[in-house]
MIDOSE-1310 file (N, C-alpha, C; in nm, 2 decimals, decimal comma, always signed):
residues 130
xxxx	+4,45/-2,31/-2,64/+4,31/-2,31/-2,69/+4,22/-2,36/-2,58; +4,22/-2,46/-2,50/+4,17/-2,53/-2,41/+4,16/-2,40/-2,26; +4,24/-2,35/-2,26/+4,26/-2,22/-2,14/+4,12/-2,15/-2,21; +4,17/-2,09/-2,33/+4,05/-2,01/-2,37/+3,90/-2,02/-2,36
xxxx	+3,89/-2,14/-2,38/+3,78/-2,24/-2,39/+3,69/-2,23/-2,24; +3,77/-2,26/-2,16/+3,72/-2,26/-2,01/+3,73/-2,16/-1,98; +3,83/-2,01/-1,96/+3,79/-1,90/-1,94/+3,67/-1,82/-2,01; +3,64/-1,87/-2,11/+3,49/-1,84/-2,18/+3,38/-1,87/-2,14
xxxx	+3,41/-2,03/-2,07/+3,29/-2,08/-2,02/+3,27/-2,06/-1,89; +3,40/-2,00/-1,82/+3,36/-1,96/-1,70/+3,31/-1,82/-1,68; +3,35/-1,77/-1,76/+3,28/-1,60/-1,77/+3,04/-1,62/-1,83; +3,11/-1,73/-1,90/+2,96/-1,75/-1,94/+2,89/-1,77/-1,79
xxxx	+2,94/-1,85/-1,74/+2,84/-1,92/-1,58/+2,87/-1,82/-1,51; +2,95/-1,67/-1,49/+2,95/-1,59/-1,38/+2,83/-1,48/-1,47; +2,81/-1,47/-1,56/+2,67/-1,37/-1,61/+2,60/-1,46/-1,64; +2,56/-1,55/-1,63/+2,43/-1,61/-1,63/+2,42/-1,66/-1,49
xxxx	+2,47/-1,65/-1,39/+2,46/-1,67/-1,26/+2,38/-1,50/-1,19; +2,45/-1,41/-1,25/+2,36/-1,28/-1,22/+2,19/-1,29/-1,22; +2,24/-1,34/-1,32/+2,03/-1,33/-1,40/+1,98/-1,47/-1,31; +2,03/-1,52/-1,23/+1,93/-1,58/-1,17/+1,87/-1,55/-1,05
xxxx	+1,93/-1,51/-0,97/+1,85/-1,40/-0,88/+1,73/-1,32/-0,92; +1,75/-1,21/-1,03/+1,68/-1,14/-1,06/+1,56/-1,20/-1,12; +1,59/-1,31/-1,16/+1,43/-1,39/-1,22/+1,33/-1,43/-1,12; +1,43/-1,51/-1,03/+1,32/-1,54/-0,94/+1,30/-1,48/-0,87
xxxx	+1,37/-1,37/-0,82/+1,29/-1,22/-0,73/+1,18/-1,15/-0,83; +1,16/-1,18/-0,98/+1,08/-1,07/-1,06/+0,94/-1,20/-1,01; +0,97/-1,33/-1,05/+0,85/-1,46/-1,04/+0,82/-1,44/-0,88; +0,90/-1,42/-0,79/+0,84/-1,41/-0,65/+0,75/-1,28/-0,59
xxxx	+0,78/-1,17/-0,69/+0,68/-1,05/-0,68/+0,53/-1,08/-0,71; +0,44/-1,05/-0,64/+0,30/-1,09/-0,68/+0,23/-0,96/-0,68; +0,20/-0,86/-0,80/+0,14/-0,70/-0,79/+0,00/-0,75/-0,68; -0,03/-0,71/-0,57/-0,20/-0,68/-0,50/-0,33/-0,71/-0,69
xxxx	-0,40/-0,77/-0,60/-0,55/-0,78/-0,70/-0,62/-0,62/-0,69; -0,65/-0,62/-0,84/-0,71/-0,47/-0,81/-0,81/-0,46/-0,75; -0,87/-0,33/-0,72/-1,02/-0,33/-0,64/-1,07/-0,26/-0,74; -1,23/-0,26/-0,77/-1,33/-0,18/-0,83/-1,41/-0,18/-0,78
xxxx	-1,46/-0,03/-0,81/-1,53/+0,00/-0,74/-1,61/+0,12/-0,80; -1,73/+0,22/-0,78/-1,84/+0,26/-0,90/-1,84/+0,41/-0,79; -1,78/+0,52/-0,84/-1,74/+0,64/-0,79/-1,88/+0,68/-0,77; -1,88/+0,76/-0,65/-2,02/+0,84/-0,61/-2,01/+0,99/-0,60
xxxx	-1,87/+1,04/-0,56/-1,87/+1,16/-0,50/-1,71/+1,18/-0,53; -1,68/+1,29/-0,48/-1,53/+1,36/-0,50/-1,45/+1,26/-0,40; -1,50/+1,22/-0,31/-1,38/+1,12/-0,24/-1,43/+1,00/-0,21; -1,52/+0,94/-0,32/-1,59/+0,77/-0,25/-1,64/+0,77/-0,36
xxxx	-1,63/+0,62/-0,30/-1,67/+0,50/-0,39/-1,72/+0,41/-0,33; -1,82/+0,32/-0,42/-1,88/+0,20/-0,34/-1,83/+0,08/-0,36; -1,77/+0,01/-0,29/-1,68/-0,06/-0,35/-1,74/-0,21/-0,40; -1,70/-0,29/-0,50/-1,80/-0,40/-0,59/-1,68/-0,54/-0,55
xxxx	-1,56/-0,51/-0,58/-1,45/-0,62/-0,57/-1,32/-0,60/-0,51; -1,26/-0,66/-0,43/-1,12/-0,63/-0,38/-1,14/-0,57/-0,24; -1,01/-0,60/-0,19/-1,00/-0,52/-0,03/-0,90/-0,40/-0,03; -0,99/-0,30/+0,02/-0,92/-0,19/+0,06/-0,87/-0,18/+0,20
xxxx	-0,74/-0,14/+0,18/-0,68/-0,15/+0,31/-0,67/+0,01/+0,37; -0,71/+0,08/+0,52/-0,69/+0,18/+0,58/-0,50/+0,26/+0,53; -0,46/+0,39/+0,48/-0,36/+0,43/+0,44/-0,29/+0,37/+0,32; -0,37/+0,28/+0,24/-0,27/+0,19/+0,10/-0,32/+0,33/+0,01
xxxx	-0,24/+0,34/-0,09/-0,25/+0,44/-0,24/-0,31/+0,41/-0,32; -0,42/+0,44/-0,36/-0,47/+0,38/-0,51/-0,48/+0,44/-0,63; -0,46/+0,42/-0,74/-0,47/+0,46/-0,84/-0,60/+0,42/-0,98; -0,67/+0,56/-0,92/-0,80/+0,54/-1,04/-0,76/+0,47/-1,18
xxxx	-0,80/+0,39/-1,25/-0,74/+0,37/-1,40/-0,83/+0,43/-1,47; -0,84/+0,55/-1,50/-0,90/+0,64/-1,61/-0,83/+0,71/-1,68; -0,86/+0,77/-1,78/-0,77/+0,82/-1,93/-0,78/+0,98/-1,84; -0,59/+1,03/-1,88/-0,65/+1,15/-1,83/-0,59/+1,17/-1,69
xxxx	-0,58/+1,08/-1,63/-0,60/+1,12/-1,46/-0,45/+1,00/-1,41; -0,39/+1,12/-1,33/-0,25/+1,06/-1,30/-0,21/+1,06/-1,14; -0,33/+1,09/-1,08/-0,29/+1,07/-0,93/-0,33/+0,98/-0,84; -0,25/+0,98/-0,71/-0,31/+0,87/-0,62/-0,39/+0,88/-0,49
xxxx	-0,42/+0,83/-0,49/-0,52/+0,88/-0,33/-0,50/+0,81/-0,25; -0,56/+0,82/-0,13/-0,49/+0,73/-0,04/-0,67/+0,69/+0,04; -0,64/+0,60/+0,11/-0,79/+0,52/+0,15/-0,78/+0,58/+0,30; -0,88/+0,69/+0,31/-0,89/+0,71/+0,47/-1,00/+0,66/+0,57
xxxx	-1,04/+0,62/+0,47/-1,25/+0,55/+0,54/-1,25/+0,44/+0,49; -1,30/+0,35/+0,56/-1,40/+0,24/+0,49/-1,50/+0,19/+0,59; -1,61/+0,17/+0,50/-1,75/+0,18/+0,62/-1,88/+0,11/+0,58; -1,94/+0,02/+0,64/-2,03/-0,06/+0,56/-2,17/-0,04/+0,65
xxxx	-2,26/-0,04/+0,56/-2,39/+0,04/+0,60/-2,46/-0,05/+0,51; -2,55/-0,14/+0,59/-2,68/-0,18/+0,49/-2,59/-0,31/+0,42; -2,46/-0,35/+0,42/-2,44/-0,45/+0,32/-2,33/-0,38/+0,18; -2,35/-0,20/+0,20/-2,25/-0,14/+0,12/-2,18/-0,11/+0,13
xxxx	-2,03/-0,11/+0,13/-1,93/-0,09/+0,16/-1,86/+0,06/+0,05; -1,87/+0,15/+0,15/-1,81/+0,25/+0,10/-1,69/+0,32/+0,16; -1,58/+0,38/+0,04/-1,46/+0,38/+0,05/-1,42/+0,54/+0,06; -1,34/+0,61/+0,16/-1,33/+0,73/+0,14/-1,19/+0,76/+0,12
xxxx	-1,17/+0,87/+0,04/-1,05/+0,91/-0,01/-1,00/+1,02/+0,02; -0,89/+1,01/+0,04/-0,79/+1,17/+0,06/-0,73/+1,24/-0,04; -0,70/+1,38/-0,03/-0,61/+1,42/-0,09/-0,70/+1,50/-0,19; -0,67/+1,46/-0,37/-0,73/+1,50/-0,45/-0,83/+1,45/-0,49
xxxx	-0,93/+1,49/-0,60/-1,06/+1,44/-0,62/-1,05/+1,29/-0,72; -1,16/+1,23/-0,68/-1,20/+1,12/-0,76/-1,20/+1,17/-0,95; -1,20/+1,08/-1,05/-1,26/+1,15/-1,17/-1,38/+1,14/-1,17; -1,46/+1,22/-1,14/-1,58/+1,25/-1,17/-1,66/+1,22/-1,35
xxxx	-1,61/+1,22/-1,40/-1,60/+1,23/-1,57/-1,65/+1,01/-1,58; -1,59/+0,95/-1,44/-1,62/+0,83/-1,41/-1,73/+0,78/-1,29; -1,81/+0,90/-1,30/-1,92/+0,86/-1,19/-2,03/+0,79/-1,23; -2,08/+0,65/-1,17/-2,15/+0,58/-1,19/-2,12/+0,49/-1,24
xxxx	-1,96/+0,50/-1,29/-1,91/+0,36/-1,37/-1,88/+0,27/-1,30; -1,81/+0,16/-1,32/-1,73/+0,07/-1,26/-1,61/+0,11/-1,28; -1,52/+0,15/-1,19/-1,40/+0,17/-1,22/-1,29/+0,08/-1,14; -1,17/+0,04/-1,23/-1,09/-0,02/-1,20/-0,97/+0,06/-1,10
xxxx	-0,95/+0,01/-0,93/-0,84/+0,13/-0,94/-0,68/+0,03/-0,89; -0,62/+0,09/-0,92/-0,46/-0,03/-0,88/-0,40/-0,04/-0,73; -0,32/-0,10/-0,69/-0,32/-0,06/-0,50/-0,12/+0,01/-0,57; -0,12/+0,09/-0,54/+0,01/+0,13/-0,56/+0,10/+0,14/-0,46
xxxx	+0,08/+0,13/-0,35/+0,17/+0,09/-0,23/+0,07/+0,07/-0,13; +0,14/-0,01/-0,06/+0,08/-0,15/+0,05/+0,13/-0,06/+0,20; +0,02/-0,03/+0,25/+0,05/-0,01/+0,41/+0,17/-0,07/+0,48; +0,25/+0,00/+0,57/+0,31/-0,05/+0,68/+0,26/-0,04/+0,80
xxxx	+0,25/-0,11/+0,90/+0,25/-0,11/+1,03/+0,26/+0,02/+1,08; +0,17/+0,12/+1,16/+0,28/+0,24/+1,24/+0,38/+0,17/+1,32; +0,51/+0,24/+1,38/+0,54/+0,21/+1,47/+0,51/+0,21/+1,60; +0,59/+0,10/+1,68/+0,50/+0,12/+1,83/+0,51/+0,27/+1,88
xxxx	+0,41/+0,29/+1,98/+0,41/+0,40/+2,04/+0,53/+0,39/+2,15; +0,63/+0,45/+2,15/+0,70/+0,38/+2,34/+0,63/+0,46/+2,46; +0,70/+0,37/+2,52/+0,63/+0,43/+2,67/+0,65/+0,56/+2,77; +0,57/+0,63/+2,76/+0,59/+0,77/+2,86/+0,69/+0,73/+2,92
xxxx	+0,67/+0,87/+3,02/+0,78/+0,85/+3,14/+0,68/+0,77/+3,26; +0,81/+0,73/+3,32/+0,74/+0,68/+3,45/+0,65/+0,72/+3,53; +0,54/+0,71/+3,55/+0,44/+0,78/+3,66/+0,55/+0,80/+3,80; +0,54/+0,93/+3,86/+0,60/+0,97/+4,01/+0,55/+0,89/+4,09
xxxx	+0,61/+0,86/+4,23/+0,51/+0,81/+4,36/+0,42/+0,94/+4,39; +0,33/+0,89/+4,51/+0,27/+0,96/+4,48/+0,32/+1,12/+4,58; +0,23/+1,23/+4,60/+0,35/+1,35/+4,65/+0,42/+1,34/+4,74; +0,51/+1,40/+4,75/+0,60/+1,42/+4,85/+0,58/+1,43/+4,96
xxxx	+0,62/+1,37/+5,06/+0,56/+1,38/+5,24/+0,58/+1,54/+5,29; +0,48/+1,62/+5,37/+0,53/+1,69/+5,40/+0,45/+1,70/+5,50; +0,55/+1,80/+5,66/+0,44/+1,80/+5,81/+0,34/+1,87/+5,77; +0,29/+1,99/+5,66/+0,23/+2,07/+5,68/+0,08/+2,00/+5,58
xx	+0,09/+1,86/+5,58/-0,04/+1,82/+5,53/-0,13/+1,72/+5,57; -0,03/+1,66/+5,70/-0,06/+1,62/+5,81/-0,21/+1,65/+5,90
């Protein structure tokens, strides 16, 4: 009985040892703060809150509308900061609003560029330039 007892309790502490990892990797995830921002045109917005980052995805939150865009501009003129978009159109159906939009993936780094080839010396000696 005593065997049973502890092989129970040790099956208990090997799956409840699983689920601890995954908690505190779900508690250590933090989603990006959204940005809002009040649509002007088919690919911009003026933006009111949050930072947009050059190449992050965003996703408009409006009914209806399931794509993502990607941030290819941002540009501040006068104190306004306006946002330009790629790809497909803004919803227009939300122009003038405040709209909320989500950052759906976070930029990477490009990679470094490497280095050409070596620069040659310079030409080749020859009598005939003498």
């Amino acid at each position: 009985m005593g065997v049973r007892r502890a092989m129970a309790i040790a099956a208990g502490v090997t799956v409840a040892s699983f689920g601890i990892p995954l908690a505190t990797a779900a508690a250590a995830y933090a989603a990006p703060p959204p940005i809002y921002g009040v649509i002007t045109g088919l690919h911009t917005f003026t933006l009111e809150a949050g930072t947009p980052v050059l190449g992050e995805l965003l996703h408009p939150v409006a009914p209806g509308y399931n794509a993502d865009v990607p941030v290819v501009g941002i540009s501040t003129v006068a104190g306004v900061t306006t946002v330009t978009t790629g790809y497909t159109y803004l919803p227009l159906n939300r122009s003038g609003e405040t709209t909320e939009f989500t950052v759906v993936s976070l930029t990477t780094p490009p990679p470094p560029i490497p280095p050409g080839p070596p620069t040659p010396p310079g030409p080749p000696w020859s009598p005939w330039l003498v």
